[in-house]
DRENLUMGU-361876 format. One record per residue (C-alpha): y, x negated, z negated; residue in one letter. Coordinates in steps of 0.2 Angstrom, whole numbers, plus 5000, padded with zeros to 4 digits. Example, Ala and Ser with C-alpha at 12.3 -4.5 7.8 and 13.67 -1.06 7.14 Angstrom:
2
497849384961A 499549324964S 
REM end
This chain:
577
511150124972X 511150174991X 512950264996X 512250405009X 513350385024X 513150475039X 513550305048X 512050165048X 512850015049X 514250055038X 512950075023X 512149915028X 513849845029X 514649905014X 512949855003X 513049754989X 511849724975X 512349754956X 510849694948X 511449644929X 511049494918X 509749574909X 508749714914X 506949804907X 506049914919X 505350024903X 506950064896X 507750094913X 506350214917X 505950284901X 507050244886X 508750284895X 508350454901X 507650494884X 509250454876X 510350554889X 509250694893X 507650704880X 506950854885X 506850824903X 505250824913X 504450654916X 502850694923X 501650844925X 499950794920X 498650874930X 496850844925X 495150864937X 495051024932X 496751064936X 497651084919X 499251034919X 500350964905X 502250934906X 502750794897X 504550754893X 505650574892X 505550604874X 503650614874X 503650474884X 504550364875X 503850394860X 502050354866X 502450204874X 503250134859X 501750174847X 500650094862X 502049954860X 501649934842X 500049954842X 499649784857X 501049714847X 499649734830X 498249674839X 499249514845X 500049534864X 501349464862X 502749394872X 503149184876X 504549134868X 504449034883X 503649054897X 502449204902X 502049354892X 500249404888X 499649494902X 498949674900X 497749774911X 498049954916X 496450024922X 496750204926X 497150334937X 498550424938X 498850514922X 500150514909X 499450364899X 499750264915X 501450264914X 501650234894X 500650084896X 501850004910X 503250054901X 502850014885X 502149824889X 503449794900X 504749844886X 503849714876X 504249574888X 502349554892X 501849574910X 500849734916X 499149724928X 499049874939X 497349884943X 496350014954X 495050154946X 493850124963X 493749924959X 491949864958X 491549724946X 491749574957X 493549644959X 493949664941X 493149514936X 494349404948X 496149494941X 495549484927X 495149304923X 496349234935X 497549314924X 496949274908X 497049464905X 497049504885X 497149664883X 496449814894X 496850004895X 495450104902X 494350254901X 492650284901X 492250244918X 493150074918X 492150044899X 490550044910X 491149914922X 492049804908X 490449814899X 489349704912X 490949574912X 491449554893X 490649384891X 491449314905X 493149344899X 493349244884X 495349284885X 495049484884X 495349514865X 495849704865X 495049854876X 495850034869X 495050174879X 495750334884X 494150444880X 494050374864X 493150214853X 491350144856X 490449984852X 491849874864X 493449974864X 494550054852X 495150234854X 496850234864X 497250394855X 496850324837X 497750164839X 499350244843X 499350384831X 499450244818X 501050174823X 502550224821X 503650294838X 505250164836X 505250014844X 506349884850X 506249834867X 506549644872X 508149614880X 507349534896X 508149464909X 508249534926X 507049394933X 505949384920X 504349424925X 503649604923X 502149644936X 500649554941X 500049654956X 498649594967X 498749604986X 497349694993X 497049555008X 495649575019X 495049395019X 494649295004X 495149304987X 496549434983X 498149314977X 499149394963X 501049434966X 502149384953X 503449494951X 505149504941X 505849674931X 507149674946X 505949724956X 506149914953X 507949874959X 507549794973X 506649954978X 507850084976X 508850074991X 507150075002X 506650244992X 508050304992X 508250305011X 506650335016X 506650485007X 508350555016X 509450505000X 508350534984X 508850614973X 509250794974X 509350944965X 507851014964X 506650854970X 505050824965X 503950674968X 502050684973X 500850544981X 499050524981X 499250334983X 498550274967X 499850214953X 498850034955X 499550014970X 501249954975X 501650094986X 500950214970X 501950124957X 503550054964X 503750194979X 503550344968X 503350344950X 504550204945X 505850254956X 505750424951X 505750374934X 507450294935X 508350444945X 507550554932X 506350664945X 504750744939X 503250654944X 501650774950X 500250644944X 498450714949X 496750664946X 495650694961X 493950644956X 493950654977X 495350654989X 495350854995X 496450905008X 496451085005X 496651054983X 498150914992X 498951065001X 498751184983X 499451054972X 501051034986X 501351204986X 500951284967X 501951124960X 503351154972X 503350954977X 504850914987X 504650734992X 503050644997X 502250464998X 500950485011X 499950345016X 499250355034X 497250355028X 498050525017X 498950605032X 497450565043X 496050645031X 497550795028X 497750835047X 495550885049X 495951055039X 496151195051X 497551305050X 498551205038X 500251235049X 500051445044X 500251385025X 502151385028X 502551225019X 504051165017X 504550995008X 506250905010X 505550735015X 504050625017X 503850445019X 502250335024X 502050165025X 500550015027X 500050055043X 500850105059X 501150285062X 501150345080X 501850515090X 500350625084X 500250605064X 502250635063X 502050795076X 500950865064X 501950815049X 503450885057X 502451065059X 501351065041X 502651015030X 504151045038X 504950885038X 505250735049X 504250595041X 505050435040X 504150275042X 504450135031X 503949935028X 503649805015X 501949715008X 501549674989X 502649524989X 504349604997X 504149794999X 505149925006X 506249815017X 506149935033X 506550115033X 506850255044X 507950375039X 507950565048X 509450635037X 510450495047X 509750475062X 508150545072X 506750395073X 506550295087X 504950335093X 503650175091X 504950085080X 504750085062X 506350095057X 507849975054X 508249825039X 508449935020X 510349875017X 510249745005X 508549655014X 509249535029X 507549555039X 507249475056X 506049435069X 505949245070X 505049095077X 503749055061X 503848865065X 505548825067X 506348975057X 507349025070X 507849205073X 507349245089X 508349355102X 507949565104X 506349615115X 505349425110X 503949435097X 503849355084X 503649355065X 504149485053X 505549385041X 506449415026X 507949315021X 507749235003X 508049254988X 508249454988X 508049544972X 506349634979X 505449484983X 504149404974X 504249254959X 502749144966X 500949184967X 499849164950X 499148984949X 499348954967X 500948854972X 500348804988X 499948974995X 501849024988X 502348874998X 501448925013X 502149095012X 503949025016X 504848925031X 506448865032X 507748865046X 509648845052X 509949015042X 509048965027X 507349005018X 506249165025X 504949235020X 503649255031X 502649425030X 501149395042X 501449525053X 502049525072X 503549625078X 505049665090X 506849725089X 507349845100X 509049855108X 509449965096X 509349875081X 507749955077X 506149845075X 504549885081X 502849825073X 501649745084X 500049685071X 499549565059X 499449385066X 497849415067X 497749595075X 498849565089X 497549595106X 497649455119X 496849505137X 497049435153X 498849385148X 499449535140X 499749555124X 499149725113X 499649785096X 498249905089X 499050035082X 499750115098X 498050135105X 497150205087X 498650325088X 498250385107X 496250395100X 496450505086X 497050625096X 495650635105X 494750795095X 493350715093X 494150575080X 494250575065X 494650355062X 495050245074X 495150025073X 495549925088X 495149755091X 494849605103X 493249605107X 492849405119X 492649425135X 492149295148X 493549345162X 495149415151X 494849295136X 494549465127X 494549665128X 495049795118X 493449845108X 493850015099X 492650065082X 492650275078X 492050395065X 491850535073X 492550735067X 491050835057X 489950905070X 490450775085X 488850655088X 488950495096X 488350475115X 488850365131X 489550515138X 490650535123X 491350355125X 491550365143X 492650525138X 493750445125X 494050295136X 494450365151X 495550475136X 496550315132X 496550265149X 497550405155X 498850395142X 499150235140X 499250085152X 497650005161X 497449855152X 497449935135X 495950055138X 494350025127X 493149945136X 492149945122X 491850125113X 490750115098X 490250245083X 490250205066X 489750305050X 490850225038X 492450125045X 492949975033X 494449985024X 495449905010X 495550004992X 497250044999X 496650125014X 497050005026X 495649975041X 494849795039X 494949765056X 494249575051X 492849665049X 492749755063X 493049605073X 491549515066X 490649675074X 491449615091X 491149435089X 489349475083X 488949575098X 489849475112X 488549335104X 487149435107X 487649485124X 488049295129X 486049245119X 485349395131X 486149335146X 485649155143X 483749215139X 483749315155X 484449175165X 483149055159X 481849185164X 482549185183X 482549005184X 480849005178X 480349125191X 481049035205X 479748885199X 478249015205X 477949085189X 478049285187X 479749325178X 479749445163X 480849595160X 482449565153X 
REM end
């Protein structure tokens, strides 16, 4: 959809949506390229032990239409009116992912991405908030679906990949029953398609409604972030989970529709040097690498002498600084580019490196086709270059959201209207730059306020990790009596590096020195796990409940101690502090 131009603001400019009447993510990602081109290479399946399987658009569409009839058998059905049933996809990333998206949204019902890694608790909550009635798992997900079966009284069908038991049917079984024609609905373009559940690190996850247009909405974002997808040649990789908006909607839908091979890869464990193999022996050409990825990539020596070389890599979902795209830049040959969304409007920011070189600190500029702003959150007015404010897209825009699933006042909230018209407002805090670009300063709740100043995060977990001796970094604002608060920093460290107040005063005066005064850590503690979302985001609520919690301590210590002094001046003996 995106017309590469050499020329930003002539791309933005000349922009303008097609998005048809109807539209059906399955047979636009599956069906159309089987008819066109039925031999062609969908995905290579790779299992855990490294057997891999190419599977073409014929294949594909085959299985997802005997998947189709065989839900449609068991009752899922789609509302003449309405909302479709609401199916559950519990699996990693393998080739029966993909059929069961394709095939339940080819029969107008509406998919649940759900992650592998989810415990019960998590399941339990998508599950029954979305009236789930049917689930696609494997083994592993049986074992938690077992402890939960009572409590979800709309869950009617379980067909598992590893075969039948005593509470799910055989995947395999139930769709080599049926026969391999169907006939998609013809659904409308705004129909709904995807139920995806934001990862939020407060309270209960809120599920994202979203329409079929969604995967076209998401094109012009993947397309430039990935230096003008596609080409000859390309072949798509990421080790994002499909459950995940990035996994699904960045990679393997979007290279569905431009008919690129998708490398999908079961790692029973994320391993950077079987990441590394699996780029290099499946000649991957274009990567979706989330920070946590890159991060975890980076710790294995000597992975520049490998002499990779891929034609573009994009990250996005947390801000990436000077020293992870350096390293890209060496390792795999390419200048990463950054890019921006979140569940509800994703892949609204993008750099672009075949059209301009980054601007370092910025993350890139507005994806034509999404009018994004920085803007007062109260009044809805867009605010001037160089001001903070929040993060805005202009509404309606074909990549945004329908609502939130049973909860019109948090869709409510997530808007605010002004003299331009209705925004939605995506939490986070950020600058434009003189040059159009814009710049991300933290979630609402990130941004670091001391003695007046105020600190985005990710500049100074950036400066930390590289600091040899880290291997995570989270910054936060830890209270502080004088500056209202200070930049409190939580680490894991590298294998073989052991905490110490030497090391601290080191990797402070480390920060110090390389950024400005009032950023520096002023507290420097060690961690041995660092809390993160399933999508490999840092919690850092949680790490500021680890500030909070000490600076209470500190403040009941001090009070005890003064108490003791007082006491002492009265003639009694004081007692060590």
């Amino acid at each position: 959809m995106l017309i590469p131009q050499d020329n930003y603001a002539a791309m933005y400019d000349g922009f303008a949506w097609n998005i048809p009447t109807h539209f059906n993510i399955g047979v636009d990602i599956c069906d159309s390229w089987a008819a066109r081109s039925p031999d062609r290479t969908a995905i290579i399946d790779i299992d855990k032990d490294g057997r891999a399987e190419e599977v073409s658009f014929r294949d594909l569409k085959n299985l997802s239409n005997q998947l189709a009839n065989a839900l449609a058998r068991r009752g899922i059905t789609a509302a003449s009116s309405g909302y479709g049933d609401r199916v559950g996809v519990l699996l990693p990333q393998r080739v029966e992912t993909a059929a069961a998206h394709i095939a339940v949204t080819k029969m107008g019902c509406i998919s649940i991405p759900l992650f592998t890694l989810f415990g019960e608790d998590a399941l339990l909550h998508r599950l029954r908030d979305s009236g789930a009635k049917a689930v696609i798992t494997d083994r592993s997900g049986l074992a938690k679906l077992r402890a939960l079966r009572t409590q979800l009284p709309d869950l009617t069908c379980i067909l598992s990949v590893d075969g039948a038991d005593d509470m799910a049917e055989s995947f395999a079984s139930a769709c080599a029953a049926e026969a391999p024609d169907f006939t998609p609905v013809n659904t409308r373009a705004d129909d709904p398609a995807l139920l995806i559940y934001t990862s939020g690190t407060t309270g209960n996850p809120k599920g994202a409604l979203h329409a079929h247009r969604v995967l076209l909405g998401h094109l012009p974002g993947v397309e430039m972030s990935h230096n003008f997808l596609p080409h000859d040649n390309d072949r798509f990789w990421t080790p994002a989970d499909w459950a995940w908006i990035g996994g699904l909607l960045d990679v393997l839908m979007p290279s569905l529709h431009h008919g690129i091979t998708v490398v999908a890869r079961r790692f029973e464990k994320f391993d950077p040097a079987a990441a590394f193999a699996l780029i290099k022996d499946h000649a991957v050409q274009n990567i979706f690498l989330p920070p946590t990825a890159m991060k975890i990539m980076r710790q294995l020596p000597d992975a520049e002498k490998l002499g990779i070389q891929v034609r573009s890599v994009g990250s996005g979902g947390e801000a990436l600084g000077p020293e992870l795209t350096d390293w890209c830049h060496r390792t795999l040959g390419t200048t990463v580019n950054e890019f921006y969304g979140q569940t509800e409007c994703n892949m609204i920011v993008s750099s672009c490196s075949a059209q301009e070189s980054p601007t370092p600190g910025a993350m890139g500029r507005p994806v034509p086709g999404h009018r994004v702003e920085i803007i007062d959150e109260t009044s809805g007015d867009v605010l001037p270059e160089g001001q903070e404010g929040a993060i805005a897209v202009l509404a309606p825009d074909p990549v945004m959201f329908l609502e939130y699933w049973n909860n019109p006042q948090a869709t409510a909230e997530k808007f605010v209207t002004g003299p331009s018209g209705k925004w939605l407002l995506t939490g986070d805090r950020g600058i434009r730059n003189p040059n159009g670009t814009l710049r991300f300063v933290g979630r609402d709740d990130d941004v670091i306020g001391s003695a007046g100043y105020r600190i985005g995060p990710a500049e100074i977990e950036d400066c930390l990790l590289r600091h040899p001796a880290v291997a995570l970094a989270g910054a936060v604002a830890k209270p502080d009596d004088l500056r209202g608060a200070v930049v409190a920093v939580y680490l894991k460290l590298t294998p073989g590096c052991a905490p110490s107040d030497a090391l601290a005063a080191e990797i402070a005066q480390f920060v110090k020195t390389r950024l400005a005064a009032h950023e520096y850590p002023r507290a420097v503690r060690f961690i041995e796990e660092m809390p993160m979302t399933t999508t490999g985001k840092i919690i850092r609520g949680a790490l500021r409940k680890l500030a909070q919690e000490e600076y209470a301590a500190e403040q009941a210590k001090a009070g005890t101690n003064a108490a003791k002094v007082d006491r002492g001046g009265k003639g009694e003996t004081p007692q060590p502090g």
